[in-house]
PQR file with spaces between the fields and no chain letter, atoms N, CA, C, O and H, PARSE charges and radii, in Angstrom:
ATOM       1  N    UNK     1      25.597  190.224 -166.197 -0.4000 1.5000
ATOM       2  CA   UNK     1      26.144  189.696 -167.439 -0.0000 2.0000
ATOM       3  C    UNK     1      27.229  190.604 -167.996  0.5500 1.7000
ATOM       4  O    UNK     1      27.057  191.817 -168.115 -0.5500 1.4000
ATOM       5  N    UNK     2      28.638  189.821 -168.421 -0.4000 1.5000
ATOM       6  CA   UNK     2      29.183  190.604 -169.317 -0.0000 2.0000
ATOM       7  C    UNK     2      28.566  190.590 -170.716  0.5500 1.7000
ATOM       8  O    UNK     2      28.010  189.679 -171.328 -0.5500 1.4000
ATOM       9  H    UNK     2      28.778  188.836 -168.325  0.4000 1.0000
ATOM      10  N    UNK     3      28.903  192.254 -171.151 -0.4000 1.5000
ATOM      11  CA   UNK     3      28.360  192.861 -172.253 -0.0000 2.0000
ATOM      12  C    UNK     3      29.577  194.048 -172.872  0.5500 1.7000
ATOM      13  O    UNK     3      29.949  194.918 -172.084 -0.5500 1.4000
ATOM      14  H    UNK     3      29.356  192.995 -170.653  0.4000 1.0000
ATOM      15  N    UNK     4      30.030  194.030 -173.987 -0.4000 1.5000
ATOM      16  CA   UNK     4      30.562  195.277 -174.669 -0.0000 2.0000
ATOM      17  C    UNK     4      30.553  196.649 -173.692  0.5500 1.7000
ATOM      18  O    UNK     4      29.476  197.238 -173.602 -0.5500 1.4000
ATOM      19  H    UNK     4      29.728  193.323 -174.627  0.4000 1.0000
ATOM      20  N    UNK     5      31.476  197.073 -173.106 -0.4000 1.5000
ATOM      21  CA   UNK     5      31.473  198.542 -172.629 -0.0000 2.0000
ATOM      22  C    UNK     5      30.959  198.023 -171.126  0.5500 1.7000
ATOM      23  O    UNK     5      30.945  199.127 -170.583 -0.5500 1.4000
ATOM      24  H    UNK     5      32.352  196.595 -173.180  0.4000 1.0000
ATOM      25  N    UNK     6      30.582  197.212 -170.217 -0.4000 1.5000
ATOM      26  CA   UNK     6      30.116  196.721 -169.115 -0.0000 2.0000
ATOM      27  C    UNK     6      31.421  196.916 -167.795  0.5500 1.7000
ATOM      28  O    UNK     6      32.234  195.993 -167.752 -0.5500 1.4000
ATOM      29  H    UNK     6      30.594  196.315 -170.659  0.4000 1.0000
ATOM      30  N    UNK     7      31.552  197.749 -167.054 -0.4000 1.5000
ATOM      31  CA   UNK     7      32.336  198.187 -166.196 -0.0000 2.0000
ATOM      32  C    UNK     7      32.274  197.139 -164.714  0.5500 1.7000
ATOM      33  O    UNK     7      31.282  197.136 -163.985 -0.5500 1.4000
ATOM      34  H    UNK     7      30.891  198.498 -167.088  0.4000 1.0000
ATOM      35  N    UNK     8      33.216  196.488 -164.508 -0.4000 1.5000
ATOM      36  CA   UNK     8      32.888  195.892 -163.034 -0.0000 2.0000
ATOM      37  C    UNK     8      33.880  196.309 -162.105  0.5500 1.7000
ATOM      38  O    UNK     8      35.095  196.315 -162.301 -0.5500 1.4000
ATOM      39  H    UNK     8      34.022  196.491 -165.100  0.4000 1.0000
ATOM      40  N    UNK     9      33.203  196.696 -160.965 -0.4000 1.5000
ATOM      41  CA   UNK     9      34.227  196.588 -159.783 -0.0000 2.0000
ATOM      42  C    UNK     9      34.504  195.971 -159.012  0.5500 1.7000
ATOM      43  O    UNK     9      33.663  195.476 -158.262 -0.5500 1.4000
ATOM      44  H    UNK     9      32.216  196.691 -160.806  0.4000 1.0000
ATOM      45  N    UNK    10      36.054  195.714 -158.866 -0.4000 1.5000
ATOM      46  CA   UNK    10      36.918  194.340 -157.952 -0.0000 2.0000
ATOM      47  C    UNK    10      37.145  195.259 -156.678  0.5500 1.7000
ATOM      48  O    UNK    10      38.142  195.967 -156.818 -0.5500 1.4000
ATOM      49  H    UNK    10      36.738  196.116 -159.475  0.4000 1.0000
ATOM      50  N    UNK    11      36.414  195.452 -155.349 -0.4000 1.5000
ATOM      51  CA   UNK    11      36.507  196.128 -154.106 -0.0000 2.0000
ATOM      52  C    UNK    11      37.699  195.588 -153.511  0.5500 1.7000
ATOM      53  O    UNK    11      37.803  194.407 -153.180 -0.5500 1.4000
ATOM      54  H    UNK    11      35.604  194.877 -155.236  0.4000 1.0000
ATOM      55  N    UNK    12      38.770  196.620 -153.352 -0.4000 1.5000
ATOM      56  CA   UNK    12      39.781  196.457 -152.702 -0.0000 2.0000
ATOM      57  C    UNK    12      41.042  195.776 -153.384  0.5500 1.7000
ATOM      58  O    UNK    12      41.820  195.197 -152.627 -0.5500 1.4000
ATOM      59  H    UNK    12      38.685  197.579 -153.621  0.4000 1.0000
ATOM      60  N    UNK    13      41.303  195.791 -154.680 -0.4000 1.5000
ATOM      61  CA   UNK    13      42.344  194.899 -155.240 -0.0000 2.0000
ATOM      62  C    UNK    13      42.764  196.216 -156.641  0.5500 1.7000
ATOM      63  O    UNK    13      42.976  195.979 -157.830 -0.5500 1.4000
ATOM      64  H    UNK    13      40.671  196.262 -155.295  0.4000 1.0000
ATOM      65  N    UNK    14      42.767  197.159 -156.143 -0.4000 1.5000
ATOM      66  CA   UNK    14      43.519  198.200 -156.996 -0.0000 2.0000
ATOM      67  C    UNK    14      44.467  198.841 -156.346  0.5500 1.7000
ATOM      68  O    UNK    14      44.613  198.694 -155.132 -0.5500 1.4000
ATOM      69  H    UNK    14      42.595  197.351 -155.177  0.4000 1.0000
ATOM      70  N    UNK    15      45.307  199.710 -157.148 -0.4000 1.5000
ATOM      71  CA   UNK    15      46.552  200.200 -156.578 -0.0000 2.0000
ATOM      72  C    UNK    15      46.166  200.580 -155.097  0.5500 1.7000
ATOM      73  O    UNK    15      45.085  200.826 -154.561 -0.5500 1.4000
ATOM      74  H    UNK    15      45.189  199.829 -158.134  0.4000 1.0000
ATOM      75  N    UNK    16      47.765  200.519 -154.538 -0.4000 1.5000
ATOM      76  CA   UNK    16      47.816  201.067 -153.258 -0.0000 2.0000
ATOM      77  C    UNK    16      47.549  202.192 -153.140  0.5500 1.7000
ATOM      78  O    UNK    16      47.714  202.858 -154.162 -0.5500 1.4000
ATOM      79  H    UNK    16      48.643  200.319 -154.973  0.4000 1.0000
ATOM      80  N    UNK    17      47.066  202.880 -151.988 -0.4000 1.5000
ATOM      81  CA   UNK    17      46.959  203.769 -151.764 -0.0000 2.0000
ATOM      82  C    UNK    17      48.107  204.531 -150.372  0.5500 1.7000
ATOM      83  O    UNK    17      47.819  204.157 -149.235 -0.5500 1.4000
ATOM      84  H    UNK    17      46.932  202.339 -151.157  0.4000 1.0000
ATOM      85  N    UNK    18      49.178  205.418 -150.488 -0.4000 1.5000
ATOM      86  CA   UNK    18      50.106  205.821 -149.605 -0.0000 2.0000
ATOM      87  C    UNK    18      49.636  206.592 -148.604  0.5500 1.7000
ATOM      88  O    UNK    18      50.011  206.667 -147.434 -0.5500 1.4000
ATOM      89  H    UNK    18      49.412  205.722 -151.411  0.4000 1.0000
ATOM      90  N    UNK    19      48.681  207.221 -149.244 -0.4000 1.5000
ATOM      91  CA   UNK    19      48.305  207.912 -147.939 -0.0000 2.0000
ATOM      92  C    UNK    19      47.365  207.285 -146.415  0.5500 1.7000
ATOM      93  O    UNK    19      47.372  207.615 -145.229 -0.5500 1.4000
ATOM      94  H    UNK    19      48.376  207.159 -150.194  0.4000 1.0000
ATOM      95  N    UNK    20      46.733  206.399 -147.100 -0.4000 1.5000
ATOM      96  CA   UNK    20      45.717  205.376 -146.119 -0.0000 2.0000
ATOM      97  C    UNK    20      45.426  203.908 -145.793  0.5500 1.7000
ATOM      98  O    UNK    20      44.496  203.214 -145.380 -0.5500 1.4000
ATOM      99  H    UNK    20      46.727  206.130 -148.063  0.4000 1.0000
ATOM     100  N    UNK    21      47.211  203.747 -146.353 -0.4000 1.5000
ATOM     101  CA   UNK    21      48.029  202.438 -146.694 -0.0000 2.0000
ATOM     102  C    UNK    21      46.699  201.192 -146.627  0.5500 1.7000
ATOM     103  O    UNK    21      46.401  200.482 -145.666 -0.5500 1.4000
ATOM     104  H    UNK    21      47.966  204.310 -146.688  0.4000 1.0000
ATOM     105  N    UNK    22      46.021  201.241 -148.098 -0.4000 1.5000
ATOM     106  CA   UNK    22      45.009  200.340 -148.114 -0.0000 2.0000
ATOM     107  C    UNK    22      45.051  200.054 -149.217  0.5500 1.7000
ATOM     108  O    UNK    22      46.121  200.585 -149.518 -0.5500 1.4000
ATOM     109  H    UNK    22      46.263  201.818 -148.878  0.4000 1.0000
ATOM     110  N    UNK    23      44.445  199.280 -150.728 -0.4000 1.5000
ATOM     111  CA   UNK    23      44.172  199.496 -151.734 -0.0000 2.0000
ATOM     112  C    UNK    23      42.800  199.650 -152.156  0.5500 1.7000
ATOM     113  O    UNK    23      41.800  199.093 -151.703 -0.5500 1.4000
ATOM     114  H    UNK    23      43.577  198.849 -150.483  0.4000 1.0000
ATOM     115  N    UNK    24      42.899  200.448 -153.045 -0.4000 1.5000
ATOM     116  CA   UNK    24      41.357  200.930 -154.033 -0.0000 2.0000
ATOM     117  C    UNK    24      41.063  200.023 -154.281  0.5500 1.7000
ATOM     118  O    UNK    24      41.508  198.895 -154.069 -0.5500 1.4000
ATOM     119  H    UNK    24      43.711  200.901 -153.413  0.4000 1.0000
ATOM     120  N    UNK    25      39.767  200.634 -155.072 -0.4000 1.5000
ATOM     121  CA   UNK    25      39.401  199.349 -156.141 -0.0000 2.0000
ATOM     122  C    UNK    25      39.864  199.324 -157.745  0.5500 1.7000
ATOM     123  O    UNK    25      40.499  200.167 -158.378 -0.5500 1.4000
ATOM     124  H    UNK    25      39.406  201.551 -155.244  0.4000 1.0000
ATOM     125  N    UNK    26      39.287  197.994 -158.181 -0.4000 1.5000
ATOM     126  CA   UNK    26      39.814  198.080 -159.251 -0.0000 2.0000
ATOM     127  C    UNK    26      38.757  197.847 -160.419  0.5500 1.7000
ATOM     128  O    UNK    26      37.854  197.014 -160.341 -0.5500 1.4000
ATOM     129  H    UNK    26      38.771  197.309 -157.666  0.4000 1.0000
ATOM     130  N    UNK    27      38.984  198.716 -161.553 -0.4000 1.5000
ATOM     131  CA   UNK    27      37.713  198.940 -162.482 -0.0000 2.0000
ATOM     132  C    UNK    27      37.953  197.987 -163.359  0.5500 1.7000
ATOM     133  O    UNK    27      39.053  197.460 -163.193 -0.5500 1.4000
ATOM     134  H    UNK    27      39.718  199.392 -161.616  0.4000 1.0000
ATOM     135  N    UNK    28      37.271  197.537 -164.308 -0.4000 1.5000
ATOM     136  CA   UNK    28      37.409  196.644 -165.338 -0.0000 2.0000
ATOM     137  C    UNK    28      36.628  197.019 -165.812  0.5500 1.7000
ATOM     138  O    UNK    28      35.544  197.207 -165.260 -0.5500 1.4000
ATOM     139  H    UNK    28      36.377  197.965 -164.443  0.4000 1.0000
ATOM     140  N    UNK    29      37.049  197.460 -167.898 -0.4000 1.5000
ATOM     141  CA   UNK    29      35.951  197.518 -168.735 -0.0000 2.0000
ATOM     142  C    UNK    29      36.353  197.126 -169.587  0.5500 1.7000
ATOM     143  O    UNK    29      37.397  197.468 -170.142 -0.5500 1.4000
ATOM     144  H    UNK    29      37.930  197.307 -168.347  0.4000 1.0000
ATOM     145  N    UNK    30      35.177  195.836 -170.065 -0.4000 1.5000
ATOM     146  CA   UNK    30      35.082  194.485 -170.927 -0.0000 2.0000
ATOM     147  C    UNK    30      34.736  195.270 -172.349  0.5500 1.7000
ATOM     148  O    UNK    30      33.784  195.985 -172.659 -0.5500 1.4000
ATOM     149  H    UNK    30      34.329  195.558 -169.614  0.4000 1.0000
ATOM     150  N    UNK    31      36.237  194.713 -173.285 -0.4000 1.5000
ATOM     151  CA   UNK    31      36.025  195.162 -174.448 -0.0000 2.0000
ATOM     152  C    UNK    31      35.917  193.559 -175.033  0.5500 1.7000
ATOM     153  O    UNK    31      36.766  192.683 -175.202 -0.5500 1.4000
ATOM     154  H    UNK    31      37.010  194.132 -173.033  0.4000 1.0000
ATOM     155  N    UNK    32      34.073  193.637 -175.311 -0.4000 1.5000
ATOM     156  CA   UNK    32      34.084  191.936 -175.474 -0.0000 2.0000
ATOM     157  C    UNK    32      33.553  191.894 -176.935  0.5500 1.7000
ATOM     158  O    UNK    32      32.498  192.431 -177.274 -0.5500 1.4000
ATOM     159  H    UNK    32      33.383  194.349 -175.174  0.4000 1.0000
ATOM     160  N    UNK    33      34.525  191.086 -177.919 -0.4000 1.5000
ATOM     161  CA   UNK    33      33.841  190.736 -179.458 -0.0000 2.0000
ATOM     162  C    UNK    33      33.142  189.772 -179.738  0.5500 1.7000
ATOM     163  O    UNK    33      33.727  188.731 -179.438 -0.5500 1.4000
ATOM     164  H    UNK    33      35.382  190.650 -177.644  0.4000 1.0000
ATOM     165  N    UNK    34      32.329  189.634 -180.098 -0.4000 1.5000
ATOM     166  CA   UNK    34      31.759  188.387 -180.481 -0.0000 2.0000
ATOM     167  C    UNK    34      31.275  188.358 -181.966  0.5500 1.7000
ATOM     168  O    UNK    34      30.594  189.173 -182.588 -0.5500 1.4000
ATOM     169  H    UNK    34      31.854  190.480 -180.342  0.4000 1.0000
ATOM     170  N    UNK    35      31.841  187.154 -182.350 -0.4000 1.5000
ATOM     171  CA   UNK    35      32.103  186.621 -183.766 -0.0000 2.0000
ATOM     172  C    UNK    35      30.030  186.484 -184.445  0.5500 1.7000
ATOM     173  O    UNK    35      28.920  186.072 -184.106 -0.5500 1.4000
ATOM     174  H    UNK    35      32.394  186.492 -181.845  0.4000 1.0000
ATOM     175  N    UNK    36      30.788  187.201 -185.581 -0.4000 1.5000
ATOM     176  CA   UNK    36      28.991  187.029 -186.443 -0.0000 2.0000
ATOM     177  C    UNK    36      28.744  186.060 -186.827  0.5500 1.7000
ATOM     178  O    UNK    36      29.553  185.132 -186.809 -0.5500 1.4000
ATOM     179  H    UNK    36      31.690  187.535 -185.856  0.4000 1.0000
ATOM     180  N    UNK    37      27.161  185.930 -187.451 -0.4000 1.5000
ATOM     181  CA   UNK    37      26.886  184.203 -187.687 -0.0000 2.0000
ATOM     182  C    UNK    37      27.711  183.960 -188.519  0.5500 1.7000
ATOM     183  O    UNK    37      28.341  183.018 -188.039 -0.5500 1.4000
ATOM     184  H    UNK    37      26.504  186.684 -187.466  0.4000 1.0000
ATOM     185  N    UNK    38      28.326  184.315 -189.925 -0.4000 1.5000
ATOM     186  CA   UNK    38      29.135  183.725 -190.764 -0.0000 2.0000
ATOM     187  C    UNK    38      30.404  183.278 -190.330  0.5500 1.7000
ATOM     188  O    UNK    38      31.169  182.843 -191.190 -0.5500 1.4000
ATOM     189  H    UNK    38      27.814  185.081 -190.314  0.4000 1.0000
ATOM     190  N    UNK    39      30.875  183.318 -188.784 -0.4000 1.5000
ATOM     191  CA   UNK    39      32.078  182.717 -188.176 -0.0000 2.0000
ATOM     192  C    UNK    39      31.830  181.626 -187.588  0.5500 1.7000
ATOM     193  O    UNK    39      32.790  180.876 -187.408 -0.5500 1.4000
ATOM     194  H    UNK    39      30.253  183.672 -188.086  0.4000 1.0000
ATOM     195  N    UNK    40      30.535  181.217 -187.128 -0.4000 1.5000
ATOM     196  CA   UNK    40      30.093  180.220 -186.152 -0.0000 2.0000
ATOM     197  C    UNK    40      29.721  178.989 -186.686  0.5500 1.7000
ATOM     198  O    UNK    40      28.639  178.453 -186.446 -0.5500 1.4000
ATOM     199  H    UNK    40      29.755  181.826 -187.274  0.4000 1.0000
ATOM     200  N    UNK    41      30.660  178.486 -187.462 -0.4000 1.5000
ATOM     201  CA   UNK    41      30.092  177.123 -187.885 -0.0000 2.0000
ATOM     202  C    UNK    41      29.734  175.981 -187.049  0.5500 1.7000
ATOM     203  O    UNK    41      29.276  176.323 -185.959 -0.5500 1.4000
ATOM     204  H    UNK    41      31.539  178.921 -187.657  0.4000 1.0000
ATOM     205  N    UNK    42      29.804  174.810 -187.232 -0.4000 1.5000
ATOM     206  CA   UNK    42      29.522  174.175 -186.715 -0.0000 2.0000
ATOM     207  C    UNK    42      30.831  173.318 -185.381  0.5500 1.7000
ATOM     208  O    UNK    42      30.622  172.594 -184.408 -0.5500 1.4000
ATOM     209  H    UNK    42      30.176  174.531 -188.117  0.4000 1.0000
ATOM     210  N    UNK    43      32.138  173.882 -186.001 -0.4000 1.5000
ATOM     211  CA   UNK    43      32.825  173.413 -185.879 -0.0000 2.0000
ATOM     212  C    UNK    43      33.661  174.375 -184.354  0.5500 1.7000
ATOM     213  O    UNK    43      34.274  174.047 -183.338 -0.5500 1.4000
ATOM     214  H    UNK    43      32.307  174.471 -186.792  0.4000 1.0000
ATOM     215  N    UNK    44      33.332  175.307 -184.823 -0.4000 1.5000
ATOM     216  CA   UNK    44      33.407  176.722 -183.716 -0.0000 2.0000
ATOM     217  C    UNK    44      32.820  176.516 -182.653  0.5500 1.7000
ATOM     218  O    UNK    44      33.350  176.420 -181.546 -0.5500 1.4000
ATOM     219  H    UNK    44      32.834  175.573 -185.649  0.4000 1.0000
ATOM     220  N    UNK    45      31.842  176.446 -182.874 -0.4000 1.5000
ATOM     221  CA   UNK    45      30.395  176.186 -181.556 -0.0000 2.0000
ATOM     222  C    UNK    45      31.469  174.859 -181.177  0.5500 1.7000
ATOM     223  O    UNK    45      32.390  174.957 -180.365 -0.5500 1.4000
ATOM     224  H    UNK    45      31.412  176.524 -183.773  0.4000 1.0000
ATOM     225  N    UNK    46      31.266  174.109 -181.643 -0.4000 1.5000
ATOM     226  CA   UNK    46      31.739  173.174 -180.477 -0.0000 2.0000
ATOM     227  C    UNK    46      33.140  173.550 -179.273  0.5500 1.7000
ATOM     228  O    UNK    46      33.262  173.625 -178.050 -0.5500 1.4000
ATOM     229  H    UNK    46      30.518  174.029 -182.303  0.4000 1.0000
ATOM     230  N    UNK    47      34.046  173.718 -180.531 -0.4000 1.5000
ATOM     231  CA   UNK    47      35.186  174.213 -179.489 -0.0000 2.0000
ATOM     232  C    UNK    47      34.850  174.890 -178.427  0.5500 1.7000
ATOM     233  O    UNK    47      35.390  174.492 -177.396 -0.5500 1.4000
ATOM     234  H    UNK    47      33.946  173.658 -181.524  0.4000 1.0000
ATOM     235  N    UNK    48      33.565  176.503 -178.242 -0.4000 1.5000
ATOM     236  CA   UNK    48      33.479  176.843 -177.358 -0.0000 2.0000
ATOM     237  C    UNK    48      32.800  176.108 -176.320  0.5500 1.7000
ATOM     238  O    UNK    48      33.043  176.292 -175.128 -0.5500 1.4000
ATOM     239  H    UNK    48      33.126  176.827 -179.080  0.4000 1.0000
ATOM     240  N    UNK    49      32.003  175.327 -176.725 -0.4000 1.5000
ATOM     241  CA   UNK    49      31.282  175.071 -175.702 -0.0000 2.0000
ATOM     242  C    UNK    49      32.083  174.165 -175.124  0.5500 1.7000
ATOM     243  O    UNK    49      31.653  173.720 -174.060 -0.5500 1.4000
ATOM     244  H    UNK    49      31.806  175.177 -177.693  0.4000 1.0000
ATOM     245  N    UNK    50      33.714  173.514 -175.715 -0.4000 1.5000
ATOM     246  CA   UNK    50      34.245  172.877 -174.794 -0.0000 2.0000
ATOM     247  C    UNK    50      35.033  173.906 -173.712  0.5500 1.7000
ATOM     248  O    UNK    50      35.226  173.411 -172.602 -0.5500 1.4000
ATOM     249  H    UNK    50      34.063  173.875 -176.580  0.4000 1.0000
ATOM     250  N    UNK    51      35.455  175.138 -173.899 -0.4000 1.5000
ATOM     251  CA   UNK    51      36.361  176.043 -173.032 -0.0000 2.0000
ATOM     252  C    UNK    51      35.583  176.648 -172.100  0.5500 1.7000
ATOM     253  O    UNK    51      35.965  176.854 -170.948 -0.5500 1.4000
ATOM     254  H    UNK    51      35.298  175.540 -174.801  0.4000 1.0000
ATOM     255  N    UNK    52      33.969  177.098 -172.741 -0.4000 1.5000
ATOM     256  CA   UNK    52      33.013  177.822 -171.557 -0.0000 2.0000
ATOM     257  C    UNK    52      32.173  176.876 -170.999  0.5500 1.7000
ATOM     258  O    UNK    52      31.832  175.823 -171.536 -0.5500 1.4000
ATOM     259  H    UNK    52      33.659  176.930 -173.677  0.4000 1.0000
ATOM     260  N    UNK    53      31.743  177.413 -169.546 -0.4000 1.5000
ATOM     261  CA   UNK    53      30.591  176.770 -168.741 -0.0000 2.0000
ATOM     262  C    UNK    53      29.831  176.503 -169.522  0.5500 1.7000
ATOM     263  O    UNK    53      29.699  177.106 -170.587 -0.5500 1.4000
ATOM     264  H    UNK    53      32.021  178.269 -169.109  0.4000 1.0000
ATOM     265  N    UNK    54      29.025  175.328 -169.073 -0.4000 1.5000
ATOM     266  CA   UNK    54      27.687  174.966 -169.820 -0.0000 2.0000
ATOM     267  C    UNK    54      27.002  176.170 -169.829  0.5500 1.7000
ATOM     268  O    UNK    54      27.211  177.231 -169.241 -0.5500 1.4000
ATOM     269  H    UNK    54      29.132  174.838 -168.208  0.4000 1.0000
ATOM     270  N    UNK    55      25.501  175.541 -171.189 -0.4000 1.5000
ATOM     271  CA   UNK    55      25.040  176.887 -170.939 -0.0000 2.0000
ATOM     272  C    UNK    55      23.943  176.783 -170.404  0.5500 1.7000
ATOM     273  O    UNK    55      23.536  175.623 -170.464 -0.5500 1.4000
ATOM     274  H    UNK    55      25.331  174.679 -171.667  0.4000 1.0000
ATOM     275  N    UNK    56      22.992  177.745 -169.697 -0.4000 1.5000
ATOM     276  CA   UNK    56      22.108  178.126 -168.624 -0.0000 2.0000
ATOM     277  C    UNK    56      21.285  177.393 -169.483  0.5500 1.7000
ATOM     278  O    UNK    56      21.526  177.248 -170.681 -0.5500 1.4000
ATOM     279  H    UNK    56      23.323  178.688 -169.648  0.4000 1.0000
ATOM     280  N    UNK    57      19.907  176.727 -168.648 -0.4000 1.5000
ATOM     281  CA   UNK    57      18.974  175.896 -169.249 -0.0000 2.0000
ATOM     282  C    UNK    57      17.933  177.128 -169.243  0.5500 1.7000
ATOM     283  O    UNK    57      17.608  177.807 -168.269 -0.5500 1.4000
ATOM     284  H    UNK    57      19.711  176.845 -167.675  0.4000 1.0000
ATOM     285  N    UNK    58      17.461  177.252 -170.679 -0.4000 1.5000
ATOM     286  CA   UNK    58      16.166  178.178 -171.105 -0.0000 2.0000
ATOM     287  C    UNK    58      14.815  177.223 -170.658  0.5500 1.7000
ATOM     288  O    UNK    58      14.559  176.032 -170.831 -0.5500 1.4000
ATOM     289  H    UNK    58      17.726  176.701 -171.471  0.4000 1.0000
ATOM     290  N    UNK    59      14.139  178.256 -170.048 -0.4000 1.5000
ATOM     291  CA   UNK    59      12.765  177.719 -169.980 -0.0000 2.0000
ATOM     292  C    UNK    59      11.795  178.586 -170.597  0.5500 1.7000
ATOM     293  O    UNK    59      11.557  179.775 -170.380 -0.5500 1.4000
ATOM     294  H    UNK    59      14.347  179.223 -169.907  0.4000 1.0000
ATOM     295  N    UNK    60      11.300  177.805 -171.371 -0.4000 1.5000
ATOM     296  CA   UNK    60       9.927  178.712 -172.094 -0.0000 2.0000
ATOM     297  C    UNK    60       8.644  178.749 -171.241  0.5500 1.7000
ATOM     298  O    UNK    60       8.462  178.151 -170.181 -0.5500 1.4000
ATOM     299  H    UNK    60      11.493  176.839 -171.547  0.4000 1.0000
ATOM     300  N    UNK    61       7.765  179.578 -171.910 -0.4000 1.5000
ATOM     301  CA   UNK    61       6.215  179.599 -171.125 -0.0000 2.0000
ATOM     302  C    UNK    61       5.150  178.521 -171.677  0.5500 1.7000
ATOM     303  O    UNK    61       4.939  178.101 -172.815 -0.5500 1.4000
ATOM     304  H    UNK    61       7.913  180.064 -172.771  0.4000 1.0000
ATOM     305  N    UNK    62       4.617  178.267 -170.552 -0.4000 1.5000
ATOM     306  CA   UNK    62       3.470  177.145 -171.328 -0.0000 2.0000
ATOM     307  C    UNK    62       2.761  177.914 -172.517  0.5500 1.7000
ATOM     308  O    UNK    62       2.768  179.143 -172.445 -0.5500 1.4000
ATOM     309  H    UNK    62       4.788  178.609 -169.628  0.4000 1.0000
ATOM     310  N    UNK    63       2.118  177.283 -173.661 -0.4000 1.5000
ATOM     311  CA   UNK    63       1.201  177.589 -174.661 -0.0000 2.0000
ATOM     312  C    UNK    63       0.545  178.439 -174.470  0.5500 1.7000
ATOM     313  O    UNK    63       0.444  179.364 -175.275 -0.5500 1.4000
ATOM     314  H    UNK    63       2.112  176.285 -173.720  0.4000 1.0000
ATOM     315  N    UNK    64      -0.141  178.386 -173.279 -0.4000 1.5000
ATOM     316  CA   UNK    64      -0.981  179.178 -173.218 -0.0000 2.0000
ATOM     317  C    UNK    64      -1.271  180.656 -172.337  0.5500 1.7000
ATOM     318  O    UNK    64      -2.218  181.338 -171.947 -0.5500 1.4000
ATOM     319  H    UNK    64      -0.059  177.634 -172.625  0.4000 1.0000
ATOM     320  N    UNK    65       0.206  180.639 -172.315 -0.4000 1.5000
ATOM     321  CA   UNK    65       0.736  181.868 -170.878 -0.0000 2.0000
ATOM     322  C    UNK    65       1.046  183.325 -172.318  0.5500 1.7000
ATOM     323  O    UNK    65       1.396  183.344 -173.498 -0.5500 1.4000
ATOM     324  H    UNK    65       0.975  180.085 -172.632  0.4000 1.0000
ATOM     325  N    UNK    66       0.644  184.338 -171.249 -0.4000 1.5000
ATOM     326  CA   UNK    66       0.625  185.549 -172.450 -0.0000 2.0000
ATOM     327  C    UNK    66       1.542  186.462 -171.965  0.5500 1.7000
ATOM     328  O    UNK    66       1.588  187.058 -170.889 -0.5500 1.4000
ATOM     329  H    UNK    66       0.359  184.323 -170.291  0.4000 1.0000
ATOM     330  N    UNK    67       2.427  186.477 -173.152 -0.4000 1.5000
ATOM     331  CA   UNK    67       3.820  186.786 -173.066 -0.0000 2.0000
ATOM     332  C    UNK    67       4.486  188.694 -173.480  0.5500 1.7000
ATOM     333  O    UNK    67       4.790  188.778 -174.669 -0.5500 1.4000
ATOM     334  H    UNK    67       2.390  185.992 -174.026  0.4000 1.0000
ATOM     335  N    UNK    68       4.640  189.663 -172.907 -0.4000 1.5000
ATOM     336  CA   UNK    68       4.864  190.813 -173.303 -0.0000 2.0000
ATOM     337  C    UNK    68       6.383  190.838 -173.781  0.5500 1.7000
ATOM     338  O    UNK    68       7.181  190.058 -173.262 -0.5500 1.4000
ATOM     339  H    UNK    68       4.393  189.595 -171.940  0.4000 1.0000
ATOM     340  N    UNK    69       6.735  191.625 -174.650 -0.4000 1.5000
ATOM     341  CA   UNK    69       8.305  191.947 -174.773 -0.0000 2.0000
ATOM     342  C    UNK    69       8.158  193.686 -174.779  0.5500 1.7000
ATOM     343  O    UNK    69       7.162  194.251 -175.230 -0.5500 1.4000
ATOM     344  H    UNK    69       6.086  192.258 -175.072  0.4000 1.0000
ATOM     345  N    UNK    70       9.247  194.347 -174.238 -0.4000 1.5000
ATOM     346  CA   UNK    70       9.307  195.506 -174.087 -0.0000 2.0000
ATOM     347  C    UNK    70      10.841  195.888 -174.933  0.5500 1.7000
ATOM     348  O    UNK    70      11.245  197.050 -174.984 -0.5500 1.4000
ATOM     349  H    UNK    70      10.056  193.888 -173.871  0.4000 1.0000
């Protein structure tokens, strides 16, 4: 998942390299904002959910399944 400060590496698609005529890799770090509830109206939410992928289907636990959070 991207997250605030979350570093990914693209293998092989960074600068050239002269000495071993190949290219590096390339780093990426996601400076990602996300808007607080008082931005997210009703009207917001929609727009995104027209520009981003659907979103992942949540599944909960049956009633009676015993659930830890850490």
């Amino acid at each position: 998942p991207i997250t605030p400060g979350v570093i990914k590496v693209v293998k092989g698609q960074g600068m050239p390299s002269f000495r071993h005529h190949d290219h590096g890799n390339l780093y990426v770090q996601f400076d990602v904002k996300f808007p607080d509830k008082t931005q997210m109206n009703q009207a917001n939410l929609q727009m995104l959910e027209q520009v981003l992928p659907p979103r992942a289907q949540q599944t909960t636990p049956p009633a009676d399944a015993m659930v830890e959070d850490y």
